[in-house]
N, C-alpha and C positions, 0 to 999 in steps of 0.2 A: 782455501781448499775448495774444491770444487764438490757441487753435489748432484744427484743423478738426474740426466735427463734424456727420459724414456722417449719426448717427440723427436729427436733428432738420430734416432739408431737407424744406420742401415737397413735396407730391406733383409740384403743378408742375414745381420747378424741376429735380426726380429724375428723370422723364419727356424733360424737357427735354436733360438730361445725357444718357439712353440714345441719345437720337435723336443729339446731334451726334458721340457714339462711335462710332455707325453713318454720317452723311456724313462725318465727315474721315478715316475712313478706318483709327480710333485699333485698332490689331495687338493680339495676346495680350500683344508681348514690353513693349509701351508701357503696356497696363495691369499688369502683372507692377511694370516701376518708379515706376509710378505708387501702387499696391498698396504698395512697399514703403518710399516715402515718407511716406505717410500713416502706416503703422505705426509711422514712428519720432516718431510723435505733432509734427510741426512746428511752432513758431509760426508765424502772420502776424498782418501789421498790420493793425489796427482798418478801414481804410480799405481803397481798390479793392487790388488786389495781381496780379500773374501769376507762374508758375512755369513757366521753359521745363524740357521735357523733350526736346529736341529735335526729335523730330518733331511732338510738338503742345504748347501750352498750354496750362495750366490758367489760367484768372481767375477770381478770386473778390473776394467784401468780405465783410472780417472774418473769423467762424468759418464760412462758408458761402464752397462753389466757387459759379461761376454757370454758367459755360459751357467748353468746349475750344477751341480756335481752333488753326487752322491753324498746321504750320510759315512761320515770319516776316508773318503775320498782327499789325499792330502793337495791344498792348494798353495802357490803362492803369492807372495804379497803381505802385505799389512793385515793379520786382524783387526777389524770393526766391529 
């Protein structure tokens, strides 16, 4: 299983990522455990994937996030 790797995103999809942390609204303390997820190095699976944080989602596929999504904004893929 593959785990995430934030050096290798797109400019795009990096871009992309700033801007939805800025509309939904995603707090210091959301990125702090967001932050401190990522550091405990996670797997996910190969395919689409979400991770609630509770007030936002992350979605990704694979070793790449794609986007944030709202609280109970429905995603799909694998819960993690």
């Amino acid at each position: 299983m593959p785990h995430i790797d934030w050096t290798k995103l797109p400019k795009a999809v990096r871009v992309h990522l700033q801007q939805r942390v800025k509309d939904r609204s995603i707090t210091e303390d959301d990125m702090i455990r967001l932050t401190n997820w990522i550091r405990a190095n996670p797997e996910v699976p190969n395919g689409e994937w979400c991770k609630d944080f509770g007030t936002f989602t992350l979605a990704g596929e694979g070793a790449f996030p794609k986007t944030f999504l709202m609280k109970g904004q429905p995603c799909k893929g694998k819960q993690i």
